[in-house]
LOSEDREN-213106 format. One record per residue: residue number from 1; chain; x, y, z of N, C-alpha, C, O in turn. Coordinates in Angstrom, 2 decimals. Layout:
LOSEDREN-213106
<atom resi="NUM" chain="A" n_xx="X" n_yy="Y" n_zz="Z" ca_xx="X" ca_yy="Y" ca_zz="Z" c_xx="X" c_yy="Y" c_zz="Z" o_xx="X" o_yy="Y" o_zz="Z"/>
...
This chain:
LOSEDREN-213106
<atom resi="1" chain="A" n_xx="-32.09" n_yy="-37.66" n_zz="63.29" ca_xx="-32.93" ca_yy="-37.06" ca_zz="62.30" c_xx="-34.34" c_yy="-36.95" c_zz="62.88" o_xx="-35.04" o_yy="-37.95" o_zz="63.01"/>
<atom resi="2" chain="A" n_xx="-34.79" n_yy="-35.64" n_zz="63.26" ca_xx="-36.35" ca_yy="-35.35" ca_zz="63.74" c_xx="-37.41" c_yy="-35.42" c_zz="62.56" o_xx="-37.14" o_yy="-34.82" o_zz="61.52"/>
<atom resi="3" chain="A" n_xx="-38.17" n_yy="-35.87" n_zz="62.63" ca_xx="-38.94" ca_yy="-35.99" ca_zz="61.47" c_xx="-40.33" c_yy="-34.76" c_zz="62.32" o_xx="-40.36" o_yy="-34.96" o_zz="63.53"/>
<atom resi="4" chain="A" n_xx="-41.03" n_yy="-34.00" n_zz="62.00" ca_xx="-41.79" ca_yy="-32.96" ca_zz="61.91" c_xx="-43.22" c_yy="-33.66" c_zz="61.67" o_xx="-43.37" o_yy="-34.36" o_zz="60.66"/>
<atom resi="5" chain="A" n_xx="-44.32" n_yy="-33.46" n_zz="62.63" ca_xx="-45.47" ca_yy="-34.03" ca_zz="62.64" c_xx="-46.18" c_yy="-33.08" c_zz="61.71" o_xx="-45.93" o_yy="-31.91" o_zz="61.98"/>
<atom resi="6" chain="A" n_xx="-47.09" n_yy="-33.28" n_zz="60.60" ca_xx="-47.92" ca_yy="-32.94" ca_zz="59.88" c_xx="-49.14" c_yy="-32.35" c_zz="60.39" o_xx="-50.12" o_yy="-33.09" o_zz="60.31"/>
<atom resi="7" chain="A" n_xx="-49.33" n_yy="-31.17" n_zz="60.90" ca_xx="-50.90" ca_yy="-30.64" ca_zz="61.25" c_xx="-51.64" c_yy="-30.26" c_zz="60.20" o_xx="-51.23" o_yy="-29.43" o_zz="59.39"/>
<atom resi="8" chain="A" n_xx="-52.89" n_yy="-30.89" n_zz="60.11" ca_xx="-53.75" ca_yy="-30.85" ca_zz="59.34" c_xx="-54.91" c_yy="-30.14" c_zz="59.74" o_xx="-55.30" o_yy="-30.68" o_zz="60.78"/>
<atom resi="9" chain="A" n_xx="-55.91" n_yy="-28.89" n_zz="59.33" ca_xx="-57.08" ca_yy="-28.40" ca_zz="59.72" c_xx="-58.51" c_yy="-28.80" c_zz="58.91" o_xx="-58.80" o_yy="-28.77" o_zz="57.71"/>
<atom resi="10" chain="A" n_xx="-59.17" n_yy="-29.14" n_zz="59.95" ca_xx="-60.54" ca_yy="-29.83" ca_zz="59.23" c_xx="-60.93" c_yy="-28.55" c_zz="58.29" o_xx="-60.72" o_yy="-27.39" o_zz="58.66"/>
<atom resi="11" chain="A" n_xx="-61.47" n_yy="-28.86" n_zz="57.16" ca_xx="-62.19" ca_yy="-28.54" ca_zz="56.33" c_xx="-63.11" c_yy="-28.91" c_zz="55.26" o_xx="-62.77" o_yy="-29.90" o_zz="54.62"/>
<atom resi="12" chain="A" n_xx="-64.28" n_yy="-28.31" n_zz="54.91" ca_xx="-65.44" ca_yy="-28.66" ca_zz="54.02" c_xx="-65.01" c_yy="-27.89" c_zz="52.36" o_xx="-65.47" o_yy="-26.80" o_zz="52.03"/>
<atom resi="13" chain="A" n_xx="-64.13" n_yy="-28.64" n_zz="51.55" ca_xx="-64.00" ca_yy="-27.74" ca_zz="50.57" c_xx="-63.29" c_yy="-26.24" c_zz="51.09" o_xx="-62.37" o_yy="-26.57" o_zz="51.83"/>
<atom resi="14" chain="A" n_xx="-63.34" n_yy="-24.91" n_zz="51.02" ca_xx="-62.61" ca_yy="-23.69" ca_zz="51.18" c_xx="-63.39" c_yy="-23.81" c_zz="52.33" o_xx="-62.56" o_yy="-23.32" o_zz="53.09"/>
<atom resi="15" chain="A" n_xx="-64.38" n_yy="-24.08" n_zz="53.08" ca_xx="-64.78" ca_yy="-23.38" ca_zz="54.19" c_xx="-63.56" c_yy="-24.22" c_zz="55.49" o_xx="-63.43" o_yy="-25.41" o_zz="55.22"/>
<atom resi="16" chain="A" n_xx="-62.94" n_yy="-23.89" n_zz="56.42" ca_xx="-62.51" ca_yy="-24.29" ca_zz="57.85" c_xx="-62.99" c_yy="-23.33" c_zz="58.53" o_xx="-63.46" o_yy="-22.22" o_zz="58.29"/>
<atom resi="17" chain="A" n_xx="-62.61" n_yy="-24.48" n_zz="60.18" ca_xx="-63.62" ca_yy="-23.96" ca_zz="60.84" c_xx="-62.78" c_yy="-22.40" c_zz="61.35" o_xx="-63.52" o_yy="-21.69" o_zz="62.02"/>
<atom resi="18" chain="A" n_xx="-61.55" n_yy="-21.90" n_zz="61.15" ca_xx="-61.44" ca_yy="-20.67" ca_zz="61.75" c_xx="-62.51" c_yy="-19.40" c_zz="61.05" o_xx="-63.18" o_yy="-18.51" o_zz="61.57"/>
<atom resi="19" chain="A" n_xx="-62.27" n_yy="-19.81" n_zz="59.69" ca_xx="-63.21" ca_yy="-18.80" ca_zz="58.34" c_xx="-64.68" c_yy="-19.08" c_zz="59.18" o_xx="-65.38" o_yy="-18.10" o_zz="59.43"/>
<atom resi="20" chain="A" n_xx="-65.10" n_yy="-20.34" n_zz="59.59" ca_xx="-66.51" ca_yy="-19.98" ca_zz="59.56" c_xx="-66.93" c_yy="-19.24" c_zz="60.93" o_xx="-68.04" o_yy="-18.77" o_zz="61.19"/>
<atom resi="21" chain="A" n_xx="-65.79" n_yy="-19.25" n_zz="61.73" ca_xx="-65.88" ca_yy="-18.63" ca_zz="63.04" c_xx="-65.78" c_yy="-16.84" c_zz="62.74" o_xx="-66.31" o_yy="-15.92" o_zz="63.35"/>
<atom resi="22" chain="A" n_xx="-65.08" n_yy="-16.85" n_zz="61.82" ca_xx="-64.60" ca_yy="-15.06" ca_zz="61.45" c_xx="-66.06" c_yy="-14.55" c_zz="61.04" o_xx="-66.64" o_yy="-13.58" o_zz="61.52"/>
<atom resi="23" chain="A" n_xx="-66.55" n_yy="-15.43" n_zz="60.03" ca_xx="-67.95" ca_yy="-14.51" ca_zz="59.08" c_xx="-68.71" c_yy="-15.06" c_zz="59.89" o_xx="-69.65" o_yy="-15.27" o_zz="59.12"/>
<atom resi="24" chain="A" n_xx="-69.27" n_yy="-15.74" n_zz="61.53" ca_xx="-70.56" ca_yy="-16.26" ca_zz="61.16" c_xx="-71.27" c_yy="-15.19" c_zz="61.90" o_xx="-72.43" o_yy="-15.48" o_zz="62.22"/>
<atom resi="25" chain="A" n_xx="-70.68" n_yy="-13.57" n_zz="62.38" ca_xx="-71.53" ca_yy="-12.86" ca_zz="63.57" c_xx="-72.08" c_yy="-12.43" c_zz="61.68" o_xx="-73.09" o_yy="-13.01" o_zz="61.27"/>
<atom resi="26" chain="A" n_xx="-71.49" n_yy="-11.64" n_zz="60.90" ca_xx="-71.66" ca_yy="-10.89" ca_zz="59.50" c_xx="-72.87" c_yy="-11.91" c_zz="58.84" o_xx="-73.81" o_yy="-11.40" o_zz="58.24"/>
<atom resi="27" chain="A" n_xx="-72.78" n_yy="-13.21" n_zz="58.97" ca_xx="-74.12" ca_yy="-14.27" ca_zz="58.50" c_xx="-75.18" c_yy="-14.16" c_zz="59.32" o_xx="-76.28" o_yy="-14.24" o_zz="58.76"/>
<atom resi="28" chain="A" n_xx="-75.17" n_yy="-13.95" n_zz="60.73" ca_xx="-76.16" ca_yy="-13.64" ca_zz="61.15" c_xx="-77.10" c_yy="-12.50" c_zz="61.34" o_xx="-78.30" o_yy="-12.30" o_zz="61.56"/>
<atom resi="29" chain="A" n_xx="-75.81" n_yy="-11.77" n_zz="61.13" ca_xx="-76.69" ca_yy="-10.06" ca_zz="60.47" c_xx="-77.42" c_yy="-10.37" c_zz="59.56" o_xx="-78.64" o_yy="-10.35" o_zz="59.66"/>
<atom resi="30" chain="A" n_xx="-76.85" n_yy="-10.69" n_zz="58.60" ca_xx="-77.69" ca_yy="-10.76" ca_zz="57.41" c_xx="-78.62" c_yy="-11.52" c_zz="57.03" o_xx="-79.17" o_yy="-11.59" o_zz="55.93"/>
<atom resi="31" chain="A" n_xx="-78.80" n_yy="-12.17" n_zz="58.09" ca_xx="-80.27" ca_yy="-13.65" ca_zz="57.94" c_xx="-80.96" c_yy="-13.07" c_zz="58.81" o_xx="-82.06" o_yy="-13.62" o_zz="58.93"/>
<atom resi="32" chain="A" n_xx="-80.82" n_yy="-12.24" n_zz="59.44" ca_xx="-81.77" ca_yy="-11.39" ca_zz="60.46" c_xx="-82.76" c_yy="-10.43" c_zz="60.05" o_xx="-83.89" o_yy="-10.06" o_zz="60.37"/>
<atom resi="33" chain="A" n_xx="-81.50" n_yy="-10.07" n_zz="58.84" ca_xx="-82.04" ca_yy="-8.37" ca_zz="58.07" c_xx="-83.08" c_yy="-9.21" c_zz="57.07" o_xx="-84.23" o_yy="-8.83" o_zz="56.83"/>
<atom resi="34" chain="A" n_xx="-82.53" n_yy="-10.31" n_zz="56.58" ca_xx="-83.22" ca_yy="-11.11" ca_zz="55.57" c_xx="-84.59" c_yy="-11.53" c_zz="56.31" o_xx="-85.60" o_yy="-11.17" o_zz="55.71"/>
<atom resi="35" chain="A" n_xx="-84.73" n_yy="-11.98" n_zz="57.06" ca_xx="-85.86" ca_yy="-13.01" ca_zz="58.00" c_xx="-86.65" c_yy="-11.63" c_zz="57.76" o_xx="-87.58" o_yy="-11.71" o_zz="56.97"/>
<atom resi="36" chain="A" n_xx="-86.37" n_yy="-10.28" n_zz="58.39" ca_xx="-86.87" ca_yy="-9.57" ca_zz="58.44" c_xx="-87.97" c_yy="-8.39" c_zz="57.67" o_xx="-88.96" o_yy="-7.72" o_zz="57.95"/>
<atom resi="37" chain="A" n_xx="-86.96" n_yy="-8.68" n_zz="56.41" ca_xx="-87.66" ca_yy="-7.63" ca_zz="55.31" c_xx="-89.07" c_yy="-9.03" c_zz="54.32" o_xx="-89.98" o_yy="-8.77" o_zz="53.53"/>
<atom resi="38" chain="A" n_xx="-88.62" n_yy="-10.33" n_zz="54.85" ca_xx="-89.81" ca_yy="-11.18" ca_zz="54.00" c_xx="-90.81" c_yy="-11.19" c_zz="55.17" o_xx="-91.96" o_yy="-10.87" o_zz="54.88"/>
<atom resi="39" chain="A" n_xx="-90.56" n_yy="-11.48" n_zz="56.33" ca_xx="-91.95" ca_yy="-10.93" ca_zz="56.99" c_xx="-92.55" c_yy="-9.46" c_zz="57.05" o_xx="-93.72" o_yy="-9.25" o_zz="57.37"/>
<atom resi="40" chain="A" n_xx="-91.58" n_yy="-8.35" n_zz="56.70" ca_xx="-92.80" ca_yy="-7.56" ca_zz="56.31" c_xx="-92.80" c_yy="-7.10" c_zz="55.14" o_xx="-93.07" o_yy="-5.93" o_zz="54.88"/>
<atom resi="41" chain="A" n_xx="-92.52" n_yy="-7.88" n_zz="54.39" ca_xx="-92.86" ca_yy="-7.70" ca_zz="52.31" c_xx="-94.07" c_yy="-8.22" c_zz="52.52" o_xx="-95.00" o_yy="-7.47" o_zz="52.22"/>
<atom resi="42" chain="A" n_xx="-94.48" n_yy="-9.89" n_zz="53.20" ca_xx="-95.22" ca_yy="-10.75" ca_zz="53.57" c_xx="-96.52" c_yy="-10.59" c_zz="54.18" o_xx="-97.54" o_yy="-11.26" o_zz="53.98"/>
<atom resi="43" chain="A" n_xx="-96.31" n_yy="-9.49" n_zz="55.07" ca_xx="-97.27" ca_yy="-8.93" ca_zz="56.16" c_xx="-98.40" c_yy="-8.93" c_zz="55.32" o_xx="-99.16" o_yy="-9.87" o_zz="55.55"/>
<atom resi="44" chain="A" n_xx="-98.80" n_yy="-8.02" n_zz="54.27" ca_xx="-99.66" ca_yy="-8.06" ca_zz="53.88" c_xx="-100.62" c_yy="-9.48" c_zz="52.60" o_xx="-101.49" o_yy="-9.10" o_zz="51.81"/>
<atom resi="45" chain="A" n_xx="-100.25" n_yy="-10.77" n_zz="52.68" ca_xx="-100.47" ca_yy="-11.46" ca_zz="51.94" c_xx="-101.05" c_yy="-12.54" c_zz="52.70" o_xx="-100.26" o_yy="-13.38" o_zz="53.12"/>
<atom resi="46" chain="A" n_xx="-102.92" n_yy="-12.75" n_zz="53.11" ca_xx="-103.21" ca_yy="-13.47" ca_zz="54.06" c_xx="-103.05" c_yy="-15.00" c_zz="54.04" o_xx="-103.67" o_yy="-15.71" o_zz="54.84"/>
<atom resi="47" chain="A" n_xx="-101.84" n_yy="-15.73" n_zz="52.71" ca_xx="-101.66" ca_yy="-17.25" ca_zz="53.04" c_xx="-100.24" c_yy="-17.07" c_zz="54.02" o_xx="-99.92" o_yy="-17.89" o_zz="54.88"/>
<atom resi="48" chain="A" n_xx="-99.44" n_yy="-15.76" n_zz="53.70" ca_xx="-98.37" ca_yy="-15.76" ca_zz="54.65" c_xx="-98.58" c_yy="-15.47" c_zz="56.24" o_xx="-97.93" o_yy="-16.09" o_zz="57.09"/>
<atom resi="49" chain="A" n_xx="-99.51" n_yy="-14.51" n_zz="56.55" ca_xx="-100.40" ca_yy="-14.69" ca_zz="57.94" c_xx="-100.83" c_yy="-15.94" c_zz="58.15" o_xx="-100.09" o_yy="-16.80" o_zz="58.64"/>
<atom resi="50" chain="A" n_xx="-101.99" n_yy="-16.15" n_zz="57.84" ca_xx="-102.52" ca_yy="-17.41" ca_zz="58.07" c_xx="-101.36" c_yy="-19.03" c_zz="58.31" o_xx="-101.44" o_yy="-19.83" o_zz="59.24"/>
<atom resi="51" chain="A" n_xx="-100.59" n_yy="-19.05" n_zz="57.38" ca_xx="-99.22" ca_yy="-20.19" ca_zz="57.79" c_xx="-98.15" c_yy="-20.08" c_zz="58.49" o_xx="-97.50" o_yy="-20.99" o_zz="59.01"/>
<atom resi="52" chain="A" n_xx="-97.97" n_yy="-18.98" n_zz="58.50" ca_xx="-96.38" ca_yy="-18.57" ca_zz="58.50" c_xx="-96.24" c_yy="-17.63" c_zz="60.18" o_xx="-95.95" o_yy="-17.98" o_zz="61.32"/>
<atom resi="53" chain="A" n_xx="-96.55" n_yy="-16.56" n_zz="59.67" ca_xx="-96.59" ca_yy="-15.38" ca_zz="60.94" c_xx="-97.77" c_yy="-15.74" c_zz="61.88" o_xx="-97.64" o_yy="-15.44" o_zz="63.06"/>
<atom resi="54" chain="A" n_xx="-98.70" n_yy="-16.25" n_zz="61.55" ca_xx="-99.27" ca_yy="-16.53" ca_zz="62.54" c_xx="-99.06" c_yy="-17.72" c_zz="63.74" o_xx="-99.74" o_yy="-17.98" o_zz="64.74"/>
<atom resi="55" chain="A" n_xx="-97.96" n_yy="-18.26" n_zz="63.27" ca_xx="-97.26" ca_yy="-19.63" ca_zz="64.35" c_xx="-96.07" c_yy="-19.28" c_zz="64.71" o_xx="-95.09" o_yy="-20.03" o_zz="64.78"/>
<atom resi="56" chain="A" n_xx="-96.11" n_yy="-18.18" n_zz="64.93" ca_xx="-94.54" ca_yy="-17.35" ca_zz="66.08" c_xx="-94.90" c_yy="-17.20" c_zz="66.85" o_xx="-95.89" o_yy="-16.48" o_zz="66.98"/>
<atom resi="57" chain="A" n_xx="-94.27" n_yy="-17.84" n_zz="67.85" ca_xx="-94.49" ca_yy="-17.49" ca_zz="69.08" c_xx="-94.91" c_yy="-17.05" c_zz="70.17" o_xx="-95.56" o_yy="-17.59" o_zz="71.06"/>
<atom resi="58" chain="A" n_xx="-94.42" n_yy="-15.88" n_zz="70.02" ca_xx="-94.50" ca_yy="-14.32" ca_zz="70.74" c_xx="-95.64" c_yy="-13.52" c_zz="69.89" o_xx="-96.70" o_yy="-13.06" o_zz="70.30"/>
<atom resi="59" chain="A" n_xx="-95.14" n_yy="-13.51" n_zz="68.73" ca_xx="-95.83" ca_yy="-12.19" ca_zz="67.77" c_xx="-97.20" c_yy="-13.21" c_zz="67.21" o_xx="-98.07" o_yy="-12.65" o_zz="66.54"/>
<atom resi="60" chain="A" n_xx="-97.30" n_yy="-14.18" n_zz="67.40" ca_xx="-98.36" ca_yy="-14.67" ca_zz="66.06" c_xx="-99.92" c_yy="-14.47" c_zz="66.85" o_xx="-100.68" o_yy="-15.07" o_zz="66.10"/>
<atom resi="61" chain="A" n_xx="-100.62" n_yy="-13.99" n_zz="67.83" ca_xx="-101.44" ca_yy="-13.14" ca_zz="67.97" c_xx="-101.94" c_yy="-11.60" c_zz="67.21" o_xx="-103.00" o_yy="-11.03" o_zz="66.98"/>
<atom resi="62" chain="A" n_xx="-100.57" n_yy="-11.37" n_zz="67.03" ca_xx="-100.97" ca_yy="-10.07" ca_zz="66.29" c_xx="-101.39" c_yy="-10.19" c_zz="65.09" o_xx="-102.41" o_yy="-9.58" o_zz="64.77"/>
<atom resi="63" chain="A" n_xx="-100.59" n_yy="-11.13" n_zz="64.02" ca_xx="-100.99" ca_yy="-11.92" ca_zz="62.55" c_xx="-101.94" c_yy="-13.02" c_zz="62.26" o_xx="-101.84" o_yy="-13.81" o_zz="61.33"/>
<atom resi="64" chain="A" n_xx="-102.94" n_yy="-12.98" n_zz="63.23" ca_xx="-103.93" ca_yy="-13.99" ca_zz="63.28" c_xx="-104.81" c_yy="-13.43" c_zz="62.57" o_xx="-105.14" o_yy="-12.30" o_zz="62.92"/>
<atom resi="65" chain="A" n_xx="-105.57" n_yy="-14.11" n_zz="61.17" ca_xx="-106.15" ca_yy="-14.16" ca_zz="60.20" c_xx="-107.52" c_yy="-14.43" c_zz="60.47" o_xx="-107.50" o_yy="-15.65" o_zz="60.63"/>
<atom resi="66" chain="A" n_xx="-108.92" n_yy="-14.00" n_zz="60.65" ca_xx="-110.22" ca_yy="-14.30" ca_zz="61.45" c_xx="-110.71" c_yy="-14.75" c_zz="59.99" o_xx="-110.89" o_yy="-14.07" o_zz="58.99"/>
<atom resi="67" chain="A" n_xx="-110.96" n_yy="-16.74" n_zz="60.29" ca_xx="-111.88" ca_yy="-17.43" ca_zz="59.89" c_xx="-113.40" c_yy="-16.90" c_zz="59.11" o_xx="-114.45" o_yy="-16.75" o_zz="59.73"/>
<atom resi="68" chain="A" n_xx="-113.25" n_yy="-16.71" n_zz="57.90" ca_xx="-114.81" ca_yy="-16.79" ca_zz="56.93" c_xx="-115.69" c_yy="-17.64" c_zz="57.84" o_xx="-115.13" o_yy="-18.64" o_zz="58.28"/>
<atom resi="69" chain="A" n_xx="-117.00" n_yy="-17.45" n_zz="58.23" ca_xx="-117.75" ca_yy="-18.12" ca_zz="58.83" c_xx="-118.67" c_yy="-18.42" c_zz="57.78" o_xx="-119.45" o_yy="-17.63" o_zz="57.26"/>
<atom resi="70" chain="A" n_xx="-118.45" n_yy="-19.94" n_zz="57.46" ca_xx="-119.87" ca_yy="-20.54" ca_zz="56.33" c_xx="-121.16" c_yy="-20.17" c_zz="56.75" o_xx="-121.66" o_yy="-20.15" o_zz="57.88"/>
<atom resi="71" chain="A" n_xx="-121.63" n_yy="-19.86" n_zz="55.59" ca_xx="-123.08" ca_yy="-19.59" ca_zz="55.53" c_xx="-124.07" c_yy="-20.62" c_zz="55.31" o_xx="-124.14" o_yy="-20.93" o_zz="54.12"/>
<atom resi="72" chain="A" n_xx="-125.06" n_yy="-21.39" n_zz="56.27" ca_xx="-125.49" ca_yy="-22.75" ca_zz="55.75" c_xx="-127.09" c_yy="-22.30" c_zz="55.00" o_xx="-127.78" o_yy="-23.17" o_zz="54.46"/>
């Protein structure tokens, strides 16, 4: 009598890892398109320059916000 070993696949609730391998290029489209349209909804709002876009990297020269100089 062969008894049949039980394979089991890790999973988090419905997500396993083959599903998260299928959608994750389609998730990264869309956090791209997303990242994308709030930095330039954003562009124009100088606490989102000043915090945000202005500490990238590459680009945060261009979104640099010029300091009020006090008047004594």
């Amino acid at each position: 009598m062969s008894i049949s070993k039980i394979a089991t696949n890790p999973h988090f609730g419905i997500f396993s890892v083959e599903k998260l391998i299928r959608v994750a290029p389609t998730l990264v489209v869309w956090g791209v398109g997303a990242g994308s349209a709030v930095s330039l909804l954003g562009s124009d709002i100088p606490l989102v320059k000043k915090d945000i876009l202005s500490r990238i990297p590459i680009a945060g020269a261009y979104f640099k916000v010029p300091e009020p100089e006090a008047e004594e």
